[in-house]
C-alpha positions in Angstrom: -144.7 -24.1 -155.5 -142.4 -25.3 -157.9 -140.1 -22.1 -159.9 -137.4 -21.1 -161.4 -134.5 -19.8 -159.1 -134.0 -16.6 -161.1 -136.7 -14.7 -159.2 -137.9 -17.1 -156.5 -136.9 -15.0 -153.2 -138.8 -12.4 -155.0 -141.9 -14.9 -155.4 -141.3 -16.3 -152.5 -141.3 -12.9 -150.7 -144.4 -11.4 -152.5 -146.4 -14.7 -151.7 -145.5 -14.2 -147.7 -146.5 -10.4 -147.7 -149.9 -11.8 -150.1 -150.8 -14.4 -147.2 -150.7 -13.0 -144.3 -151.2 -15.1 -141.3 -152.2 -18.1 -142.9 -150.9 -20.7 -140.7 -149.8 -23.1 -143.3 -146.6 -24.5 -144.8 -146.1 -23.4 -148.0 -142.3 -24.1 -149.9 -141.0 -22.9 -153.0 -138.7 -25.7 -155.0 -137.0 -25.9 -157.9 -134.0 -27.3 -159.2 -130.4 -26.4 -161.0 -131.0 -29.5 -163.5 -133.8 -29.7 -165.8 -135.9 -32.5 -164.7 -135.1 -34.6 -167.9 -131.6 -35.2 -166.3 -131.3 -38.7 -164.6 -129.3 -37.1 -161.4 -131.7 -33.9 -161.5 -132.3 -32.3 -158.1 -135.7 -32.2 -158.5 -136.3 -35.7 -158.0 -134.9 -34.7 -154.1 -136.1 -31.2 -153.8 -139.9 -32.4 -154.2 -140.3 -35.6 -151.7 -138.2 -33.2 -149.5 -140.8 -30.7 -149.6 -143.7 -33.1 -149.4 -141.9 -34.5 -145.9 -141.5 -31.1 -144.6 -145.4 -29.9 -145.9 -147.4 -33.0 -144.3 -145.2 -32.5 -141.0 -148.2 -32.4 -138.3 -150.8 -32.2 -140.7 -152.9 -34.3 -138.7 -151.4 -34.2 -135.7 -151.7 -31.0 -133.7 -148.7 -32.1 -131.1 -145.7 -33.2 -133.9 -143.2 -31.0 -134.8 -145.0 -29.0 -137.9 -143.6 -26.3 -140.5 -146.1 -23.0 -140.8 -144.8 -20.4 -143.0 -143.3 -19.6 -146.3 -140.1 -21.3 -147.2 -137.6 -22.3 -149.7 -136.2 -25.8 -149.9 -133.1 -26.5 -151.8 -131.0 -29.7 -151.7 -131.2 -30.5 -147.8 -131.9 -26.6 -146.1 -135.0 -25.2 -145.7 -135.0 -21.4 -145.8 -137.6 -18.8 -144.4 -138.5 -17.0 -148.2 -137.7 -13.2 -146.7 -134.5 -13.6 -145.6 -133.3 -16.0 -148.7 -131.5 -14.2 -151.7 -129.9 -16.2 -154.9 -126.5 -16.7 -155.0 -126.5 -17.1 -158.6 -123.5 -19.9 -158.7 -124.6 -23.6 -159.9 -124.2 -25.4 -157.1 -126.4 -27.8 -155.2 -128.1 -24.7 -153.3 -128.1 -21.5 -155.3 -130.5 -20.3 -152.2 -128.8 -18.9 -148.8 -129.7 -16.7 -146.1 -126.9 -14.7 -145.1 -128.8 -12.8 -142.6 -130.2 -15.4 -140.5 -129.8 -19.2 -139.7 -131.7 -21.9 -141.7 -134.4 -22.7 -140.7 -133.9 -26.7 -141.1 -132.1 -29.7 -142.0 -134.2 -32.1 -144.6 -132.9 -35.8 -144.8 -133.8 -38.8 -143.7 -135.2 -36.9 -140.7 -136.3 -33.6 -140.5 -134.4 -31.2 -138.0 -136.3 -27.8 -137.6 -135.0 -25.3 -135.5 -136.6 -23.2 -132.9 -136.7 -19.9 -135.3 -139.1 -21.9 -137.6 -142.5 -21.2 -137.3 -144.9 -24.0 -136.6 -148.3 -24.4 -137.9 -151.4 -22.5 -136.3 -154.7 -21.9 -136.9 -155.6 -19.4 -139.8 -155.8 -15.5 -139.6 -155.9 -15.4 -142.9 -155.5 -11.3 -144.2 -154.7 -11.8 -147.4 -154.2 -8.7 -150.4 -152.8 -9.2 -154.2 -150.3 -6.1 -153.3 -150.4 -5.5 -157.5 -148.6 -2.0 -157.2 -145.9 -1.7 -159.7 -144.9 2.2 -159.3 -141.8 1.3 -157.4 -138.1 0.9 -158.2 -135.2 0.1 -156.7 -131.9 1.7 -156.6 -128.1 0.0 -155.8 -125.8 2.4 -154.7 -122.2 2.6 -156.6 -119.5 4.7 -156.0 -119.6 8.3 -157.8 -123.1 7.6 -157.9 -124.6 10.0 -161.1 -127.5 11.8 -159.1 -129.5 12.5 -162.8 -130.3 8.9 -162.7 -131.9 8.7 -159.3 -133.7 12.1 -159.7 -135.5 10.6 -162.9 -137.1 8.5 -160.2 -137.8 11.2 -158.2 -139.7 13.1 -160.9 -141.0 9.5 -162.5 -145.1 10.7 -162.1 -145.8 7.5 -161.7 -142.8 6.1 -158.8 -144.1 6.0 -155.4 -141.7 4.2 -153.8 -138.1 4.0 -154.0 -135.8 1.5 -152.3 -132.2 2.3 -152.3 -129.3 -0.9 -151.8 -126.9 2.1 -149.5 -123.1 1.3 -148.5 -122.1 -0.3 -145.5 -124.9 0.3 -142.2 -127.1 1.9 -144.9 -124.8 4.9 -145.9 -125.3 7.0 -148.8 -123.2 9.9 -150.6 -123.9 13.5 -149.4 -124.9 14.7 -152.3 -128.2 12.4 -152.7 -129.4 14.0 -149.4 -131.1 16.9 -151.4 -132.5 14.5 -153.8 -134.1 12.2 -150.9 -135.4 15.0 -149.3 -137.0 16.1 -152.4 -138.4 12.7 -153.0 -140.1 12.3 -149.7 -141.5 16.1 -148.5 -141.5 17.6 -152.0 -142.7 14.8 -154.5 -144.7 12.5 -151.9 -142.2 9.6 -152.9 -141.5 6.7 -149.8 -137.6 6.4 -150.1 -136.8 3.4 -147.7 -132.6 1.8 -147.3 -130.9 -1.5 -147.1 -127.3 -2.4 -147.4 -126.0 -3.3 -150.3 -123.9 -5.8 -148.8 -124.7 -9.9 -148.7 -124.6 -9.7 -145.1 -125.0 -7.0 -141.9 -127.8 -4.6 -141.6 -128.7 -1.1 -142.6 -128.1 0.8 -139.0 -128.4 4.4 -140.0 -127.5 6.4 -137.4 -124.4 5.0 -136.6 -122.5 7.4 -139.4 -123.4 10.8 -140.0 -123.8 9.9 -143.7 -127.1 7.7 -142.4 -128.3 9.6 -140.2 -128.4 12.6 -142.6 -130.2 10.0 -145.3 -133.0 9.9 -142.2 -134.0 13.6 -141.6 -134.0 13.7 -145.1 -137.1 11.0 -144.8 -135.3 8.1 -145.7 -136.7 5.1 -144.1 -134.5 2.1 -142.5 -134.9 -1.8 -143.2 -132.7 -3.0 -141.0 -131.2 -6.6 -142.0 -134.1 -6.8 -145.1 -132.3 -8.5 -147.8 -133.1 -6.9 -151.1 -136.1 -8.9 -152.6 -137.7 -9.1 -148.9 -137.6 -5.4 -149.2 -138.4 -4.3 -152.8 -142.2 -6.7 -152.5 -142.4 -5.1 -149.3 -142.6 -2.0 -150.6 -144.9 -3.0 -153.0 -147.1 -4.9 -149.7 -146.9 -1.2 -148.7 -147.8 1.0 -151.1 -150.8 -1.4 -152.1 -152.3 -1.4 -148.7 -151.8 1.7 -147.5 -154.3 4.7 -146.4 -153.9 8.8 -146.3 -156.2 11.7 -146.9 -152.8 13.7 -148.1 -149.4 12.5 -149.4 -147.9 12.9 -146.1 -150.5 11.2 -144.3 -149.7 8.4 -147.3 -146.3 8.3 -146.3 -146.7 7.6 -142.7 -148.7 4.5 -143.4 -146.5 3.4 -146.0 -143.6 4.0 -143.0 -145.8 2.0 -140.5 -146.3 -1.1 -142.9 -142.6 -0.8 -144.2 -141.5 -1.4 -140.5 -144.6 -4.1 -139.5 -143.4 -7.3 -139.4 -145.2 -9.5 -141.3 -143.6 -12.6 -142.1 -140.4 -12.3 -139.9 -138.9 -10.3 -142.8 -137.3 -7.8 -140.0 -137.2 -8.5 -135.8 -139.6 -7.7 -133.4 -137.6 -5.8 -131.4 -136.3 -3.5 -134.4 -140.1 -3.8 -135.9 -141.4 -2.6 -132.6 -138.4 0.2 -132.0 -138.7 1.5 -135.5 -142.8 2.2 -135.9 -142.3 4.1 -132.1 -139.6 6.4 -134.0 -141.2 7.1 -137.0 -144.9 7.5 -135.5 -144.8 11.1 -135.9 -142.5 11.5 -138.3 -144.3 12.8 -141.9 -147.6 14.9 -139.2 -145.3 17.7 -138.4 -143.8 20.4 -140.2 -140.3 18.5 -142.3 -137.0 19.9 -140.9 -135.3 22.6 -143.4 -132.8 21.5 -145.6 -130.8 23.8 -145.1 -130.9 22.7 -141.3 -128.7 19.4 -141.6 -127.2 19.4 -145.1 -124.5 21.2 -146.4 -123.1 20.9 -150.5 -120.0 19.9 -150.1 -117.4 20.9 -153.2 -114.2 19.0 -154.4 -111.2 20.6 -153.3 -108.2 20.0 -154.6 -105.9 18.5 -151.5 -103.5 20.6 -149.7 -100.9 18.3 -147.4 -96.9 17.8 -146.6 -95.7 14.5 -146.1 -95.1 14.3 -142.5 -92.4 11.8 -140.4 -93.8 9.6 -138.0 -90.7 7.0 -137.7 -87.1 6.1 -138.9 -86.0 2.8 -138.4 -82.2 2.3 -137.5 -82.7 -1.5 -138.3 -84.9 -1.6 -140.9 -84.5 -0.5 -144.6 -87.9 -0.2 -146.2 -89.6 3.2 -146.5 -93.1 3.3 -146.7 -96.0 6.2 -147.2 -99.0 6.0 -145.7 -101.6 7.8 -147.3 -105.0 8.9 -145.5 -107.8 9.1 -147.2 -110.6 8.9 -144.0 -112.4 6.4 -142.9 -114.4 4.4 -140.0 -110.3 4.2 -138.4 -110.4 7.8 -138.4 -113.6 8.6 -136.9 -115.3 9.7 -133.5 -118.4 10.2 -132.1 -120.1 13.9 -133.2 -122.6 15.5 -130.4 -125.4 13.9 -132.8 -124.4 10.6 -131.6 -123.3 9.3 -135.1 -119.7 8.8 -136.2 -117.8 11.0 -138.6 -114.7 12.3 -139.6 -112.3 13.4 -136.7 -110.6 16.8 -136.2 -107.8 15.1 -134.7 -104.1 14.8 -137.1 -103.1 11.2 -138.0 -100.0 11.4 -136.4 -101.8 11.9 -132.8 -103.9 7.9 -133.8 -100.2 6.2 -134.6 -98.9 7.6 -131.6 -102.2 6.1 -129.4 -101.6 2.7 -131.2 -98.3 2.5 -132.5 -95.7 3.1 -130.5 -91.8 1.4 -131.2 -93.1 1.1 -134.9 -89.5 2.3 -135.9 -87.9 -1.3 -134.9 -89.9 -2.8 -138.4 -90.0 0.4 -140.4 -89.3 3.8 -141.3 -92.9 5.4 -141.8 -94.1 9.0 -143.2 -97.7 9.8 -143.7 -100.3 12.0 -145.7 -103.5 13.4 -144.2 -104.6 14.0 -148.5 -108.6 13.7 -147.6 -110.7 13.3 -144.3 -113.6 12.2 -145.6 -116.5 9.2 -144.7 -115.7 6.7 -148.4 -119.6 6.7 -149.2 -118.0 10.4 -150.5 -115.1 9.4 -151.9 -115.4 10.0 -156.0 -112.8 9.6 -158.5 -111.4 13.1 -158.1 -110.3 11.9 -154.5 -109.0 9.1 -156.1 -106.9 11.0 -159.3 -105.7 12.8 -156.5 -104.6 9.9 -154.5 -102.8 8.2 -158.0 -100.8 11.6 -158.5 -99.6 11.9 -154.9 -98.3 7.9 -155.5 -96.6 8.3 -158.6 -95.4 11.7 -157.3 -93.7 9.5 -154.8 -92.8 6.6 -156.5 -89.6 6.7 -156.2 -89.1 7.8 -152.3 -90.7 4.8 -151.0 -90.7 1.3 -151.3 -94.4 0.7 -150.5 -97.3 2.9 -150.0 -100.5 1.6 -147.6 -103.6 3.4 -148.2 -105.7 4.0 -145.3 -109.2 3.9 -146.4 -113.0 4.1 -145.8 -114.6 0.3 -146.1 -117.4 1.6 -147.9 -116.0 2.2 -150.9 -112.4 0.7 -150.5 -112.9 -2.0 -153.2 -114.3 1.2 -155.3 -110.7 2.6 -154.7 -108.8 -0.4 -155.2 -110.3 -1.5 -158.6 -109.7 2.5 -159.6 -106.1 2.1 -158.5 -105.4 -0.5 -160.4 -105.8 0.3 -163.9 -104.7 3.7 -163.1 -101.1 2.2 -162.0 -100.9 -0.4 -164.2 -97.6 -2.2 -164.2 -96.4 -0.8 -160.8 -93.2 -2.6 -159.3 -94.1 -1.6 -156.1 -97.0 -2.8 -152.9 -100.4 -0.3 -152.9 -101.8 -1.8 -149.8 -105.4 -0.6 -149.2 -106.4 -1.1 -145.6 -109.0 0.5 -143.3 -111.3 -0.8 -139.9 -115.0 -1.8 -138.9 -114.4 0.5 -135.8 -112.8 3.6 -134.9 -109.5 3.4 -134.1 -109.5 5.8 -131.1 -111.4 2.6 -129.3 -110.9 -1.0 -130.0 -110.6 -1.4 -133.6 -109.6 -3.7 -135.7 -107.1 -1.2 -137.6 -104.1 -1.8 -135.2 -104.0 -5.3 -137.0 -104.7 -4.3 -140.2 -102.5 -1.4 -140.5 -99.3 -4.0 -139.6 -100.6 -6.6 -141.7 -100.2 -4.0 -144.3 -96.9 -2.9 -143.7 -95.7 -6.9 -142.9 -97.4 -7.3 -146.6 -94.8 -4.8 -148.1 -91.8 -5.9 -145.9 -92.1 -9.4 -146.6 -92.8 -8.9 -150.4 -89.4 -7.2 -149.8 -87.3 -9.5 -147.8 -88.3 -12.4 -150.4 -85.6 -12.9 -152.9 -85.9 -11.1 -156.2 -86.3 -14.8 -158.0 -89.6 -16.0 -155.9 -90.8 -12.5 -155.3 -94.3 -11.9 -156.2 -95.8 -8.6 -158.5 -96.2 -5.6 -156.7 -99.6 -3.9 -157.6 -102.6 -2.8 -155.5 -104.0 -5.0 -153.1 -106.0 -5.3 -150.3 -105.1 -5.9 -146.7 -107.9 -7.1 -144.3 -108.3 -9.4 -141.6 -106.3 -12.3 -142.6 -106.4 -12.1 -145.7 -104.1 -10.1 -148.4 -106.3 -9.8 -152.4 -105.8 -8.7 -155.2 -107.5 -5.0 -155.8 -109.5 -6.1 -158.9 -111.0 -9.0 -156.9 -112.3 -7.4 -153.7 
């Protein structure tokens, strides 16, 4: 099938949900040139294609290709896990999910994921529904936008791109809930993010998003998931809306065309089998408004250095660093103070610095809104002149959010904002013991530099290895 890249995992996608079980290669190719151009990549991407198609074609015992795929350059792709890139390069079309699924050269290297060629069980459907829509999560999410979908008469199906493990604000809990028990509405959640998974019951913010009805995709990239929905809601059977909405659930959470794993398939139909026959939990049984309220806090000492001059503020604004395990089984904020975390993981910090710290919010980032982070540019320039650096510990969900925010509300700062935070909690094994000193070396090195080869100060971002620019992140 030869199309444009635009929209081809989306093509690609609807065409493996449309033949289901057909047993026989079919690729999507295109190219970044038009064809007119001498070096176009056409003039590889189709004999490529033609290799990989006639693979075992008559020849039951070869090595053979047998599902829907994308071939670019030399990688061929499985179509539900592919999304564009949208950079011109030889391969606008990845897979950040999962592996490729082959090498295409002279030879042809298919791996073991690849499906081979079989016999036809052809169950094919058109899957023309179009009352669906899709909606991508950003930071201070404005909840009258996604409640138009909700009361849309014609929207059946909603998919939302969440933060993170498929994390969304506490506030849009009402609306989901409204969406699925009220208005008969399948609500079903992917991350956002390239890569990683929608896992929502590991925070309390995802797991709330559940017994509101919300339905998890796992690692379903975002056109795998939006013609899935579409596969669903055109195939599926209910005397009643709820009845509806636990088929739609079942076919969501079939794998069809390797779009999601067996194991998580399998796992996921056994959870939600009752789910939308039995009476809906209230409300009022798991969800609680939560107001802004303006922050109350002291600065506190952790450290003074004897040998070290810089003075820095850390600021706390919550985060996966800061969270434990609630009796639910999910993670969430901690009732713990900061101070009692340093002191688990940072003992003898006084020999590089002299340290003082804010507990301003406590709060899981997929709620953090630019209140919180007005708040957080006060207590800074409030500050400004006390400390030589400031690190920001921070939520990953939003923390780019919070950067970009930062910086045009400090614009022209002398001084280091680091933003930091951690993938795990740091009462375990986290990764914020390194990224909490990588923040503070950040400052103190800026610092020791000479005032001639010094770099700008400014907010940036301190994770991993790597130390970026808050606008870029």
């Amino acid at each position: 099938v030869i199309a444009g890249t635009d929209t081809m995992p989306f093509s690609a996608s609807a065409t493996a949900y449309a033949l289901r079980g057909m047993g026989t290669p079919i690729i999507f190719i295109g190219s970044t040139l038009n064809v007119e151009e001498w070096d176009t990549d056409f003039r590889l991407n189709l004999p490529n294609a033609i290799k990989v198609i006639t693979m075992g074609a008559t020849d039951v015992n070869a090595p053979s290709f047998g599902e829907v795929g994308i071939l670019f350059d030399d990688t061929l792709s499985r179509a539900v896990a592919t999304i564009n890139r949208g950079t011109r390069s030889n391969n606008p079309m990845i897979t950040p999910r999962l592996p490729k699924l082959g090498d295409v050269g002279w030879t042809i290297k298919l791996e073991s994921i690849a499906k081979p060629r079989r016999p036809s069980q052809l169950n094919y459907s058109y899957n023309t529904n179009q009352n669906l829509a899709y909606f991508d999560l950003v930071s201070e999410t404005h909840l009258s936008t996604f409640n138009q979908l909700v009361d849309d008469k014609f929207i059946q199906g909603i998919v939302i791109g969440a933060f993170g493990a498929g994390n969304v604000p506490s506030k849009m809990i009402p609306s989901i809930y409204r969406a699925v028990y009220e208005k008969g509405k399948a609500v079903a959640v992917i991350t956002n993010n390239k890569k990683g998974s929608s896992d929502m019951g590991l925070y309390d913010v995802g797991a709330a998003a559940v017994r509101a009805g919300a339905i998890s995709l796992g690692p379903m990239t975002k056109p795998a998931a939006i013609e899935k929905m579409r596969y669903a809601l055109s195939n599926a059977q209910g005397e009643n809306k709820l009845d509806f909405l636990q088929d739609v659930a079942r076919l969501l959470l079939t794998s069809v065309a390797e779009e999601i794993p067996e194991t998580f398939s399998r796992n996921a139909v056994n959870q939600i089998r009752d789910r939308f026959k039995s009476a809906p939990p209230s409300l009022e049984s798991f969800y609680k408004t939560k107001k802004f309220v303006a922050p109350e806090y002291s600065v506190q000492t952790y450290c003074k250095s004897k040998t070290s001059a810089p003075k820095i503020l850390a600021i706390s604004m919550g985060g996966t660093f800061y969270m434990e395990v609630n009796p639910e089984g999910s993670l969430a904020p901690t009732k713990r103070p900061l101070g009692d975390l340093l002191d688990l993981k940072f003992k003898n910090l006084d020999r590089i610095v002299s340290l003082d710290y804010i507990e301003l919010f406590n709060l899981d980032s997929s709620d953090v809104e630019h209140p919180n982070r007005a708040e957080l540019a006060k207590t800074i320039m409030k500050y400004i002149k006390d400390y030589d650096g400031f690190v920001v510990l921070h939520g990953t969900d939003t923390l780019a959010y919070t950067a970009s925010a930062l910086s045009y509300m400090l614009i022209g700062i002398d001084k280091d904002v680091i933003l930091t935070g951690a993938q795990k909690p740091g009462y375990g094994s986290s990764d914020f013991d390194r990224n909490f000193i990588k923040s503070i070396k950040a400052i103190t090195t800026r610092l020791a530099t000479g005032s001639q080869k010094r770099i700008a100060g400014g907010v940036k971002v301190a994770f991993g290895d790597k130390l970026m620019l808050g606008t870029t992140v």
